[in-house]
Each structure stands twice: as structure tokens, then as C-alpha cells.
N, C-alpha and C positions, 0 to 999 in steps of 0.2 A: 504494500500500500504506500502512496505517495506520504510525505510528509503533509502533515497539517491536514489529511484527507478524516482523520478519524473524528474530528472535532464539527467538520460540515455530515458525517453520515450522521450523528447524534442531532446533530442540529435540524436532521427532515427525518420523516416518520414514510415506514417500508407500510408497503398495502399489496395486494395481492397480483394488483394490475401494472405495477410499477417493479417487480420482483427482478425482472432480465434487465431494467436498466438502471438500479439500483444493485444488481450483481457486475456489472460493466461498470459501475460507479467504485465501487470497490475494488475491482482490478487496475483502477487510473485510467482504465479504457473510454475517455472522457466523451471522445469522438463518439460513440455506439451509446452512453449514457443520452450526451442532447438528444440524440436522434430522439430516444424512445422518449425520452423526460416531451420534447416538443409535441410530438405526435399524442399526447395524452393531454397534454396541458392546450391546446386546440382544441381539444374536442371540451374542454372546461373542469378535467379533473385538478382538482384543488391539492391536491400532495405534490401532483407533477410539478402543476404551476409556482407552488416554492422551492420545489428542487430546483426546476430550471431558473427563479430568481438568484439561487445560489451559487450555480455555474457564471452565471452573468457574476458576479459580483465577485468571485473568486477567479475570472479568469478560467476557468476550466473546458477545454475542450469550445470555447471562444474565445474573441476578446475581450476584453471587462469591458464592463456596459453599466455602472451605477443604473442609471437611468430607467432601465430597460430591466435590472434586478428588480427597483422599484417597481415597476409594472408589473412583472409577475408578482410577484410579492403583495402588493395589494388585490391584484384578481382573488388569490388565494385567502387572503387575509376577511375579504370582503363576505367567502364563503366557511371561513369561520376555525380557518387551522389557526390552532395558537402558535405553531413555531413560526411562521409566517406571518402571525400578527405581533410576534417579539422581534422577527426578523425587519418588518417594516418600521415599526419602532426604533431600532439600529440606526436605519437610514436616517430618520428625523432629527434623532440624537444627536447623532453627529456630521449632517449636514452632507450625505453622501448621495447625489441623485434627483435632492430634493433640498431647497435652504434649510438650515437648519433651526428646529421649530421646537423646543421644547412640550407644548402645549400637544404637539400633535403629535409627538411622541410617546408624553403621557396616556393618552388616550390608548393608544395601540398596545400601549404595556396593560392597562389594567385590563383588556381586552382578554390578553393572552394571559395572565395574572390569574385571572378570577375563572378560567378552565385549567389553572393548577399548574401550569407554566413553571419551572422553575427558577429559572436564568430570568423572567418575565417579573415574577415576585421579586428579585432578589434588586433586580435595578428600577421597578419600583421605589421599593426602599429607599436606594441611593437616590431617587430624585427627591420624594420627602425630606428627608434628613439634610439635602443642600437646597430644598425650593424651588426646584426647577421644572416650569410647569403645570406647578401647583404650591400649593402652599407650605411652608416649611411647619414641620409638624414629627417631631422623634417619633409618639406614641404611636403614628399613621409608619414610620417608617423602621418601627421594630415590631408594628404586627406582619409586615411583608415579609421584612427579616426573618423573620421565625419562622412564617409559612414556608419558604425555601429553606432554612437549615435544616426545618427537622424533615426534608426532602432529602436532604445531606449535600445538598451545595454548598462547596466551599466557602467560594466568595460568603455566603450571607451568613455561614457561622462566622465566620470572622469578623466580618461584620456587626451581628450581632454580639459577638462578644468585644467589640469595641465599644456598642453603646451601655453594655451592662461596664466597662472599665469607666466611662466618664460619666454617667449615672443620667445618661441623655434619652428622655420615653420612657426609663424605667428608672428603679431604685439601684443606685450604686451598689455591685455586688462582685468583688472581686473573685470570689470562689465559681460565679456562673460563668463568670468570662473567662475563666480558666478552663472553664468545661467545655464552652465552644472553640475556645482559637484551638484545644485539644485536638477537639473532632476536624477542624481545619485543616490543623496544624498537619496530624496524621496522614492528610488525604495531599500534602505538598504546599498549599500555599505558603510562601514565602513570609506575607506579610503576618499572618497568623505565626509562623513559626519564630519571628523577630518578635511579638508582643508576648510569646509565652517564654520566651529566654529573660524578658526586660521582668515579668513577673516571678521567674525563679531566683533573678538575681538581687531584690529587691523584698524577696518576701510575701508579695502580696496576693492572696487568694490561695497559694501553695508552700510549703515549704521551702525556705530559703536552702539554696542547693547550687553553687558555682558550677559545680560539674555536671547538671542538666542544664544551668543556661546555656553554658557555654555551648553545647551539643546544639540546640535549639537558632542560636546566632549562628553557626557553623554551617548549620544547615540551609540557614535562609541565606547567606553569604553565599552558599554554593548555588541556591536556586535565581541569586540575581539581586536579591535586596537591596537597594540602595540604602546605608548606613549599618548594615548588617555585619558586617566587616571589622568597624571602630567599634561596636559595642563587645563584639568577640575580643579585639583585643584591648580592652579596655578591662574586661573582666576577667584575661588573661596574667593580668600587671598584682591580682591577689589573690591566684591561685599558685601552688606549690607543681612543682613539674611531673610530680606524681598524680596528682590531678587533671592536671595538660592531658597530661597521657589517658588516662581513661576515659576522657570528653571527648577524644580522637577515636578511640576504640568505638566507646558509644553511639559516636555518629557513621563510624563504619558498617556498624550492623544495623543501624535504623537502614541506613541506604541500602544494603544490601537484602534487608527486607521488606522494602519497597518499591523496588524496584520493577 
């Protein structure tokens, strides 16, 4: 499978009629996927029609076409697929195809949101919580949160367990946040894995433990974090080298069972 192919199969939903070019979508066989993804999505099926907004938009087996992603994309969306109505929403958000509208973004998320969507719920949330599109409101955008964590999306446990750290919609509860960036943390996010390091090394919600921060900052250091790095070696400079050592060890087996 191509790189990056695995994140747009999740992203559109397989049906019976779409099965031979949804199996050519997975071999990278992009060319033999349009064909069939068009020839469905013409005749008005609604799966095709966001598949084939997603080729458009990925470049796959055409040229990129924003535009023209949008189009399918809202055919589909109009008849009522939530991945295509979170996918249209995408477009709004960030101004791809279409100027960028917050308002009509929002719309297409709770659309997609409220048939249980969960990437849909989750940047829900995020608009809440910064106002965009609607009104700034934590309590609106930790009941989203929640709806997609306990879906097990990353992003929104981490999330949510940032508003349970700043006491933002709910009551400040170190110990809950600890339990979400956990479940985050576990599944790679970066940022989750840098707020439950800053929480080991610090005491709060878990047991003060240098030698799981450090493992935790190590970790998100390796997945990209910006700042993830100085805080590892920051908490480096009051650990004993016998500890170094085992924070290294530790984060060798987490990766290695994770993988």
C-alpha cells in the first residue's frame, strides 16, 4: 500500500457496490479505482461520490482538483454520508476549494458529529473551545470531546484531557487528565505523550517519577514534538545515569511494542 493510502481508506466507508474499486484503491491501482469510484458516483451513489472527492483532493490517480473534491464531497454530503460531510467541512476549515468559512464548516461538522462521526466530534470540539464559527463555549466543546474519546480518538482524548489539566468546561482534575492523555498517549500522539511526561515530572494527577517522564518526553521527541526534546533534557540534568538508563530501556520496549 502507498504511503498515506491507509488514513484516506478509513476516511470513506466500503459498500458492496464499490468493493472492486475500493480493492484497486488499496493496491495504489488509483487509475482502475477512479474509473469505478466515477462510474458509481454518476449514477449518484453517495460512498463513490466521497471517494472520488478524495482522489480529487489527494491527487490520486488524477490531478488535484480542490474544487472538484468539493463537488463530490458535497453531492455526497448532501445525501447524508458523515465522512463526507466531515470531509466537506475540511475544505471550509481550511479554505481549500472553497474560501475559507468557519460558519460553514461548523455546520458540516455537526452534521457529520451528530451521526457519530468521530474525527467530526472531535474538531467540533476544537472549534468550540477557540470560537470558530460559533460561539466559544469549553462545556459545548468537552461534551464533543468526550463523544470522540471515548470512540478512542486520539486527538480528542488529548484533548480532553487538556481541558480537564486547565479546569476549562469542567472541574480541574489532574488524575482525569492523566487518564486521557494515557489512553492518547498509548495510541502515539505526540502531544498527549509530552503532557503526561510534564505530569510525571511535576507530580500532578500521578506519581512523581523522573524515569516515566523522561520515557514519555523521549517518546514524543521521537514522534516530532516541538519542545519535547528540552523538556527531556531538562529533566535529564536531575536524574542519576542509572536512571538515564532505564528511561532509555523503557522507551525501547514501549516502541517496540507498539509498533
Amino acid at each position: 500500500m502507498r504511503p498515506g493510502s491507509s488514513n484516506v481508506i478509513q476516511a470513506i466507508r466500503s459498500s458492496p457496490t464499490d468493493k472492486e474499486g475500493l480493492g484497486a484503491y488499496k493496491r495504489g491501482d488509483y487509475a482502475t479505482a477512479l474509473n469505478k469510484f466515477r462510474s458509481l458516483a454518476d449514477q449518484g451513489n453517495a460512498d463513490a461520490q466521497n471517494k472520488l472527492g478524495v482522489m480529487y483532493e489527494k491527487g490520486q490517480g488524477v490531478l488535484k482538483d480542490d474544487k472538484e473534491a468539493v463537488k463530490w464531497y458535497r453531492k455526497s454530503a448532501e445525501q447524508g454520508v458523515a465522512d463526507a460531510q466531515y470531509n466537506l467541512g475540511q475544505m471550509h476549515r481550511k479554505g481549500k476549494g472553497v474560501p475559507r468559512n468557519y460558519k460553514i464548516a461548523s455546520k458540516w461538522y455537526r452534521m457529520s458529529a451528530e451521526q457519530g462521526n468521530a474525527r467530526a466530534q472531535n474538531v467540533l470540539g476544537v472549534m468550540y473551545a477557540k470560537g470558530q464559527g460559533v460561539p466559544k463555549d469549553y462545556k459545548l466543546a468537552v461534551k464533543w470531546y468526550r463523544k470522540s474519546a471515548e470512540q478512542g480518538d486520539p486527538s480528542a482524548q488529548s484533548n480532553l484531557g487538556l481541558m480537564y489539566t486547565k479546569g476549562q468546561g469542567v472541574k480541574k482534575d489532574y488524575k482525569l487528565a492523566g487518564k486521557w492523555y494515557r489512553k492518547s498517549a498509548d495510541q502515539g500522539n505526540a502531544s498527549a505523550q509530552n503532557n503526561l511526561g510534564v505530569m510525571y515530572d511535576n507530580g500532578r494527577g500521578v506519581p512523581k517519577d523522573y524515569v516515566i517522564a523522561y520515557m514519555w518526553f523521549n517518546l514524543s521527541a521521537s514522534n516530532g514534538r516541538q519542545g519535547s526534546e528540552k523538556n527531556r533534557n531538562n529533566i535529564e540534568k536531575r536524574m542519576t545515569p542509572k536512571q538515564i538508563a532505564i528511561a532509555q530501556r523503557l522507551t525501547r520496549e514501549w516502541m517496540e511494542k507498539h509498533r
